[in-house]
C-alpha positions in Angstrom: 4.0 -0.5 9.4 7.4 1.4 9.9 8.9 1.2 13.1 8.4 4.7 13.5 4.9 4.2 13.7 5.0 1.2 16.1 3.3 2.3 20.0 5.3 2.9 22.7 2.7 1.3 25.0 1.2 -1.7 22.8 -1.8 -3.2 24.2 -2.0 -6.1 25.8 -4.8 -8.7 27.7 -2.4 -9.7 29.9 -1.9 -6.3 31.4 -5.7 -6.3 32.3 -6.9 -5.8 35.8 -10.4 -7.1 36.8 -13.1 -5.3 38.1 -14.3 -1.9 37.1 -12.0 1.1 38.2 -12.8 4.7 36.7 -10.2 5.4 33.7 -9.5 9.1 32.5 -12.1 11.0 31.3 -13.1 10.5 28.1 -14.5 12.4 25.7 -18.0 11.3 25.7 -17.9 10.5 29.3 -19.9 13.4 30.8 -23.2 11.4 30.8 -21.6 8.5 33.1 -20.8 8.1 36.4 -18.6 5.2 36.0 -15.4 4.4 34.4 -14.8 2.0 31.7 -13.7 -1.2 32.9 -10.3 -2.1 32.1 -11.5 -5.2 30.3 -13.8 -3.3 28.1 -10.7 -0.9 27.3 -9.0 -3.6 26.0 -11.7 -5.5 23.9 -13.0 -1.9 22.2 -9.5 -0.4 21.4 -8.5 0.0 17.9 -5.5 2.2 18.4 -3.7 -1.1 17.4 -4.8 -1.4 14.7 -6.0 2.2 13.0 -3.0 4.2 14.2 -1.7 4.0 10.7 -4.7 6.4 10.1 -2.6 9.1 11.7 -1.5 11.0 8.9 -4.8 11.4 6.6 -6.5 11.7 10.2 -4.3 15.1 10.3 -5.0 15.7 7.2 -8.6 15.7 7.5 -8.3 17.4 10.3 -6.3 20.3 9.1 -8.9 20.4 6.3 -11.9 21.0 8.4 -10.1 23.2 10.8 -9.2 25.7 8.0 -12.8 25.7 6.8 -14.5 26.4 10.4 -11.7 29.0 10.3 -13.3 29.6 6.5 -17.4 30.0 7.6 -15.9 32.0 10.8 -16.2 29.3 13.6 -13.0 29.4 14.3 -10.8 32.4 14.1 -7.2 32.8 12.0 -5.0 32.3 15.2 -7.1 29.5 16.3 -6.7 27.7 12.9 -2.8 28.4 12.7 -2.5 26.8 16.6 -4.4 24.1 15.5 -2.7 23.4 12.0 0.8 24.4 14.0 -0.5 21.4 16.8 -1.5 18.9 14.0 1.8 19.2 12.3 3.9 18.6 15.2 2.0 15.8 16.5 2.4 13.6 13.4 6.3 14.9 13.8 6.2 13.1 16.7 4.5 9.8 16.1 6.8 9.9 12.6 9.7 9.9 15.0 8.6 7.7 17.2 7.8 10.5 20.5 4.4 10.2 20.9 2.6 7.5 22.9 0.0 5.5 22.4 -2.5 4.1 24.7 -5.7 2.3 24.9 -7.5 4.9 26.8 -7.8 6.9 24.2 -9.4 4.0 22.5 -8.5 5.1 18.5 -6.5 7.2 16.6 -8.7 10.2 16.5 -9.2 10.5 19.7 -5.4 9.7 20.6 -4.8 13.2 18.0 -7.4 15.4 19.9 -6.2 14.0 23.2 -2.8 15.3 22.3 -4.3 18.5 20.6 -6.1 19.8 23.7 -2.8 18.7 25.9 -0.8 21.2 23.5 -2.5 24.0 22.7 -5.4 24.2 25.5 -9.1 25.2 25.2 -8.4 26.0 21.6 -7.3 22.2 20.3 -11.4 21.1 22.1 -12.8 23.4 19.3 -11.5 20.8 16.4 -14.1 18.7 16.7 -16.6 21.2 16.1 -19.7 19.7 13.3 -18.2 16.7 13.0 -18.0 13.3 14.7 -15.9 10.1 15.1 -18.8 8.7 12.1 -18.0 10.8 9.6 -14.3 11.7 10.6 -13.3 7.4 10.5 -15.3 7.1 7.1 -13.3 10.2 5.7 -9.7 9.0 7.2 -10.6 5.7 5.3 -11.9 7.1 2.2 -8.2 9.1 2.3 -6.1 5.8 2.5 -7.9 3.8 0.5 -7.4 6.7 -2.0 -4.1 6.6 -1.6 -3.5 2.9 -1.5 -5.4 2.5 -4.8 -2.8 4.4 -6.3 0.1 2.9 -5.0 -1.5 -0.3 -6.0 -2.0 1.0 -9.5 1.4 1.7 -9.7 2.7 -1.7 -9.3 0.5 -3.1 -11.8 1.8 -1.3 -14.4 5.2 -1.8 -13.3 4.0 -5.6 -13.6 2.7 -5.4 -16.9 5.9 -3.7 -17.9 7.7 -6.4 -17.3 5.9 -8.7 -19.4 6.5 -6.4 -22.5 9.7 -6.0 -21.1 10.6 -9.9 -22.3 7.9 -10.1 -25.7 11.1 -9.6 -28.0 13.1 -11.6 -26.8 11.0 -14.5 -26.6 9.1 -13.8 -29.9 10.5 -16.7 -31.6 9.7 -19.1 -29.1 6.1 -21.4 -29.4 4.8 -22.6 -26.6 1.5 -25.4 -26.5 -1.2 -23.6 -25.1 -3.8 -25.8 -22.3 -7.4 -26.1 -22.1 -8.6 -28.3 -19.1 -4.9 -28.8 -18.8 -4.3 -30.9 -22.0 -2.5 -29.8 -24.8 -4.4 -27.7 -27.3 -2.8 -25.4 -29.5 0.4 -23.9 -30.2 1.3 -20.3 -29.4 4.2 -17.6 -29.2 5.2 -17.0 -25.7 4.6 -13.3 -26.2 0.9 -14.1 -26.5 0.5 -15.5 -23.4 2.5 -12.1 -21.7 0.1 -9.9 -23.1 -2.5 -12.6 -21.6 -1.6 -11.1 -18.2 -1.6 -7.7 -19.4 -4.5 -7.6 -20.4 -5.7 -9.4 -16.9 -4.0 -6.5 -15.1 -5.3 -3.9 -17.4 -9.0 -5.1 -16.5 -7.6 -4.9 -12.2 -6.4 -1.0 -13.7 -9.7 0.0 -14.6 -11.6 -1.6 -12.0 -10.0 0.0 -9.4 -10.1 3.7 -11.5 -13.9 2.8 -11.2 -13.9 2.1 -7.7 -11.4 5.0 -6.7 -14.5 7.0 -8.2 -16.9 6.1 -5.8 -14.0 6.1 -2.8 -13.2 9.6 -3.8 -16.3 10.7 -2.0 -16.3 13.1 0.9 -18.2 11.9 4.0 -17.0 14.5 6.3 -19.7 17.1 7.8 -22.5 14.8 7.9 -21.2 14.3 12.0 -22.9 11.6 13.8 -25.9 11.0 11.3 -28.2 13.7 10.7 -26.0 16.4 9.9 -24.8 20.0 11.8 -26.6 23.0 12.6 -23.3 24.9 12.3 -23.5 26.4 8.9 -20.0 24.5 7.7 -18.9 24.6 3.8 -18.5 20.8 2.5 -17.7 21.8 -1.0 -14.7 24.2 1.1 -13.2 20.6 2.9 -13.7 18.5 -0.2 -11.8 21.0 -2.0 -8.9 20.9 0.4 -8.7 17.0 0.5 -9.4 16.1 -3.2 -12.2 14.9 -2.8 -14.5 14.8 -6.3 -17.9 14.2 -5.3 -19.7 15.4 -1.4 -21.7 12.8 0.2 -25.7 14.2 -0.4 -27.2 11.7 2.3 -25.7 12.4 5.8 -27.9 9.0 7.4 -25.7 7.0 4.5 -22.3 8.3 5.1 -21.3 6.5 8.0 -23.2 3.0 8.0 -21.6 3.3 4.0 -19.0 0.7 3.8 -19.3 0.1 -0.3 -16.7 1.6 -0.8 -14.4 -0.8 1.1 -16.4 -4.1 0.0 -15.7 -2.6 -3.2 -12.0 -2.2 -2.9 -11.9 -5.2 -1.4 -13.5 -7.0 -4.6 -10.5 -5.5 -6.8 -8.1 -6.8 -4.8 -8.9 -10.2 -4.9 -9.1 -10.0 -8.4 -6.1 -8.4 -8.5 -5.3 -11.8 -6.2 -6.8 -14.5 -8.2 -5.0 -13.3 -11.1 -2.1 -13.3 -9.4 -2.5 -16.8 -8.2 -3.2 -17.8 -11.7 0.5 -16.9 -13.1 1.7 -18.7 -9.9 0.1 -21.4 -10.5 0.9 -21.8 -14.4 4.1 -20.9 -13.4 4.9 -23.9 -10.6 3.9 -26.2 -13.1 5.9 -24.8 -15.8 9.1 -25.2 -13.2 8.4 -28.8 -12.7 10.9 -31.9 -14.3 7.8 -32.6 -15.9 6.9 -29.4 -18.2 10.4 -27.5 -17.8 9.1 -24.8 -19.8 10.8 -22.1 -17.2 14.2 -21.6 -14.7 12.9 -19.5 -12.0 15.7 -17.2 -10.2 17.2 -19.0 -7.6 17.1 -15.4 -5.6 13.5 -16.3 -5.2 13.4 -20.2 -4.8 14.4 -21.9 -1.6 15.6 -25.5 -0.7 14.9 -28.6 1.5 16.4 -29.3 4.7 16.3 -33.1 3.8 17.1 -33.1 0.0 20.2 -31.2 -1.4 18.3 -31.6 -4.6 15.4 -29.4 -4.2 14.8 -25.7 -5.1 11.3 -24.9 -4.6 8.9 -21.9 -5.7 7.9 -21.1 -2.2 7.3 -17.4 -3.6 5.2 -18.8 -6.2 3.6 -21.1 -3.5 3.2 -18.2 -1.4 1.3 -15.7 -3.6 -1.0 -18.7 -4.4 -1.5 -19.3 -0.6 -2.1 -15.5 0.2 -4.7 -15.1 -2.2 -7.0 -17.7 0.1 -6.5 -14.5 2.9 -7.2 -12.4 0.6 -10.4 -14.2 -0.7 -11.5 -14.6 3.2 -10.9 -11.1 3.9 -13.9 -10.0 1.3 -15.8 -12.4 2.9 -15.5 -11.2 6.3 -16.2 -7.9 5.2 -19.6 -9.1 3.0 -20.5 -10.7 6.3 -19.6 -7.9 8.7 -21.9 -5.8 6.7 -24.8 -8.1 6.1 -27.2 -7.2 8.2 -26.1 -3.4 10.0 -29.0 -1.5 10.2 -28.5 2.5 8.9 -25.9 4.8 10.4 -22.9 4.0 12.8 -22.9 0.5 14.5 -19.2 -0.5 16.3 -19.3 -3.7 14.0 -17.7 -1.2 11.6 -14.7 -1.0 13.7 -14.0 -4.5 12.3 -13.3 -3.5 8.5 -10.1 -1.6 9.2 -8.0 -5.5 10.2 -9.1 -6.7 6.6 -9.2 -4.6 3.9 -5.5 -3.2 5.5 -4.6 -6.9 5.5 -5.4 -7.5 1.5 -3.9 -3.7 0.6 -0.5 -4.8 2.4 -0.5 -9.1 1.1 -1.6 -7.3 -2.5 1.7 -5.0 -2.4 3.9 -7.2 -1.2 3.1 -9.8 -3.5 3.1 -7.1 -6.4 6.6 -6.1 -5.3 8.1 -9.6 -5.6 5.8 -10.4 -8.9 7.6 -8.1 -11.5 11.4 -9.0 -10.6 10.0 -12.8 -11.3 9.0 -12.2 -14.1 11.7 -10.5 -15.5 14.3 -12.8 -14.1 12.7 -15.9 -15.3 13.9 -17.5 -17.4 12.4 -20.0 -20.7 13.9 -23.1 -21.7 13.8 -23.4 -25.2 15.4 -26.6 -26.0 13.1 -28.3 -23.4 9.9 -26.7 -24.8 10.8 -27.1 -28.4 12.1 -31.2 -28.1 8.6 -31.7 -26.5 6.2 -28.9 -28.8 5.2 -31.5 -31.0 3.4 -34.0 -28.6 -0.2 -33.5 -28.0 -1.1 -33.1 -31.9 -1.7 -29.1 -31.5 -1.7 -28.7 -35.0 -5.1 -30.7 -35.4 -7.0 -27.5 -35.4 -5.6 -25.9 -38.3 -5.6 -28.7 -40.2 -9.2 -29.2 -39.5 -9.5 -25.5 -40.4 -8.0 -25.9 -43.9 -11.0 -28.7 -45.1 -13.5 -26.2 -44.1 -11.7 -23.7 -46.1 -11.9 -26.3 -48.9 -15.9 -26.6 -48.6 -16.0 -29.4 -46.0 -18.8 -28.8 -43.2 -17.1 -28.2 -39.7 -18.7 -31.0 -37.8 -17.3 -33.5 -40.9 -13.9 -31.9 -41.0 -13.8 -32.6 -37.2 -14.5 -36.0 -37.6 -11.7 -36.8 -40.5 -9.0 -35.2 -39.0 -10.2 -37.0 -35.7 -9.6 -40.3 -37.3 -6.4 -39.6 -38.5 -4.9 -38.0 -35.2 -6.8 -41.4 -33.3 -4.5 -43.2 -36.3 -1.2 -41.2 -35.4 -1.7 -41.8 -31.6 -2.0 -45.7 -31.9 1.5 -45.4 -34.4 2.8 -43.0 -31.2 3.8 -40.3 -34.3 2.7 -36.6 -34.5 0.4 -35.9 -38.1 3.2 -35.2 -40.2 4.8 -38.1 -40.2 1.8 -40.2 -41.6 2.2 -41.1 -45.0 0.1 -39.1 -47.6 -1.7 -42.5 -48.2 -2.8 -42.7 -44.6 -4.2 -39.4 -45.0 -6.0 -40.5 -48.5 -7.4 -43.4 -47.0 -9.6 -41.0 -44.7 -10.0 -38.7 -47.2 -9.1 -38.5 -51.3 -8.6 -34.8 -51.2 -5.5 -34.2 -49.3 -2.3 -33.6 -51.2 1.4 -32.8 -50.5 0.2 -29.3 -49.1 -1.0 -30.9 -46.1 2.6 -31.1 -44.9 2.8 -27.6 -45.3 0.2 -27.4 -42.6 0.9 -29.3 -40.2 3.4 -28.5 -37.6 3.1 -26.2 -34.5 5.1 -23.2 -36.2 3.0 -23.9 -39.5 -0.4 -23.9 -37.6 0.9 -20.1 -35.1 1.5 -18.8 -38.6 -2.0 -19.9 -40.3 -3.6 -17.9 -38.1 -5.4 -14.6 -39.1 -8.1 -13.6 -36.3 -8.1 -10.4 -34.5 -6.3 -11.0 -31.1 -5.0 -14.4 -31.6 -1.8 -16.3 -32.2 -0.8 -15.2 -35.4 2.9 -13.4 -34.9 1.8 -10.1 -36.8 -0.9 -9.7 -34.8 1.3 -10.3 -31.7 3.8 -7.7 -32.8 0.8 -5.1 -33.4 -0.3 -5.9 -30.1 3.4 -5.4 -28.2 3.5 -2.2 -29.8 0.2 -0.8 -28.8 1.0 -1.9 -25.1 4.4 0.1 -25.4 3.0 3.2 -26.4 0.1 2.6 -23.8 2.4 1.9 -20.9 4.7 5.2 -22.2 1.7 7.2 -22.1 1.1 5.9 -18.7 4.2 6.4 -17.0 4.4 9.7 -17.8 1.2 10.5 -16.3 2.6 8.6 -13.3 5.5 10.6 -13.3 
């Protein structure tokens, strides 16, 4: 949150005062003849935390104002001191003028507070057919919006920076892991468009969601609807909204919508998490596959040696908030009976908590990438260990006739052979490989090797460099095409 957005009177428990002492009227208090203890204040407020609400709450606002002005609830002048209210109150909490305090308990009521303070009798007509339910569901539904598609944004920028570095690194082969053993060789640009295509899958799962987010919620008031004859399709005009809640009991116990946004960000997360990982132990004496920037590395008090991947550590470590934030929401939710219970006050702190971790991370991630760095001499004087060529060289006795399950087993043998020698395949002599079995030949050699075996490969999607290449230049049309739908 900006500065600029920051309370001038933050709440706090030690500023509590025991007892019960009547507070200012509120705006359900008619029915009670007793203020709300200062305790309570403190323990129910959410203007800490759901003040960054306050521009789509003026938004929404705006919106419903011009359409009671629309069905002729409100009249033209009563509409333009509203809207002209509105505007200057979030000119005032953008500049840092306008207070906050926990009386007012939220940011809703913190806006109409100040509404009826500037403009009179006029500014209590606002909240006409509509309640805190469906108003807090609609302010969400807004951000959420909005966050998906900043979110979005920083993907792509992401998976632009992968292709960003496929041609340069083209030439380079890299052993690919299974169970974290040495498997099979391929091109570094392979395992870029690995990611993108990770992220890709985050895209669309968050276009699916930003579907059923896009929903207004917004006239159903407190649960059972209005009398007032409003216009929904009117407000969800004015907000973009696509689709009009049809059930008004749903709309505000409906929280689907953030479990499910919550869901694509830890996706988002774990993939996230993934590269990190990959990426620590690629650092490492041990593989030195990659130099990470030093602008994003940090060293050791103790030893003048060390520069660690604390930002790699980092997004790992966030993703465990991230993961525990869709919990607590799956939790909160469990076992709410229909309409508006106060739990739901409690799903703001997380899913704000994983949109802000996801950006942050997703700000740092595609700089990373693109200043990291591959070292090739330490990849390639350690790319033939691990016998990653055994695959194709099974491969080519099954194109010969050879059942699978007994090519397996010769080229087994002669690998088991090589290991106990501490040589890769290709330096066994022919007779070695005769011994095992008659029908090798001198073409063998031609085989084996981990640029031989990258370049035997034919499959849709895999390895094999022209399929690579077809692949990079689909994602750089694709990513064109997207950025200039961004723009």
């Amino acid at each position: 949150m900006s500065s600029s957005q920051k309370s001038n009177h933050s709440p706090s428990a030690g500023s509590a005062n025991s007892g019960s002492s009547p507070q200012k009227t509120k705006a359900w208090s008619g029915v009670f003849t007793e203020g709300t203890d200062r305790r309570v204040e403190l323990f129910t407020e959410s203007i800490s935390i759901d003040r960054r609400l306050y521009a789509v709450d003026i938004r929404g606002s705006i919106a419903h104002a011009q359409m009671l002005w629309d069905v002729g609830v409100l009249s033209e002048n009563e509409f333009h001191q509203i809207k002209e209210g509105l505007l200057e109150i979030r000119r005032q909490i953008e500049e840092n003028r306008f207070s906050f305090n926990i009386e007012f308990e939220d940011i809703h009521m913190h806006i109409e507070h100040a509404l009826i303070e500037m403009i009179g009798d006029v500014g209590r007509k606002l909240h006409t057919a509509r309640s805190r339910n469906d108003q807090v569901v609609t302010d969400l539904r807004l951000w959420i919006r909005e966050a998906i598609d900043r979110i979005d944004r920083r993907l792509v920028d992401l998976q632009a920076a992968f292709i960003g570095r496929c041609d340069d690194d083209f030439d380079v082969i890299l052993p690919g892991y299974t169970h974290m053993q040495r498997a099979q060789p391929v091109i570094a640009p392979h395992i870029w468009l690995a990611y993108c295509e990770k992220f890709d899958r985050d895209r669309q799962r968050l276009a699916n969601c930003r579907s059923r987010v896009n929903v207004l919620g917004l006239g159903a008031a407190a649960l059972a609807g209005t009398s007032i004859p409003i216009d929904r399709t009117k407000t969800a005009e004015y907000l973009g909204f696509e689709q009009i809640a049809a059930n008004s009991l749903d709309v505000s116990s409906d929280r689907d919508f953030v479990l499910e946004t919550a869901f694509c960000l830890t996706e988002i997360a774990i993939h996230l998490s993934t590269l990190a990982e990959e990426w620590i132990l690629w650092s490492t004496s041990e593989f030195n596959f990659i130099r990470l920037p030093q602008a994003f590395c940090t060293g050791s008090s103790i030893m003048p040696q060390k520069m660690n991947p604390d930002v790699l550590e980092l997004i790992r470590g966030k993703t465990a908030r991230i993961v525990g934030n869709l919990q607590t929401l799956l939790v909160l939710t469990k076992s709410l009976p229909l309409a508006y219970n106060r739990d739901l006050q409690e799903d703001k702190p997380p899913i704000f908590d994983s949109f802000d971790t996801i950006e942050t991370v997703l700000m740092l991630a595609a700089p990373l990438v693109e200043g990291t760095a591959l070292n090739r001499e330490s990849i390639a004087d350690k790319l033939d260990r691990g016998y990653l060529d055994a695959t194709i060289l099974m491969e080519s006795l099954i194109m010969k006739g050879i059942p699978q399950r007994t090519a397996h087993e010769i080229v087994g043998r002669l690998v088991r052979l090589a290991m106990e020698r501490e040589i890769p395949l290709v330096k066994l002599p022919l007779k070695e490989f005769h011994e095992i079995y008659e029908g090798f030949d001198y073409n063998v050699f031609s085989i084996l090797g981990a640029a031989n075996a990258v370049a035997a490969m034919k499959s849709y999607g895999s390895t094999a460099p022209n399929q690579v290449r077809t692949q990079i230049n689909n994602w750089k049309k694709k990513l064109d095409q997207v950025y200039r739908e961004l723009r």
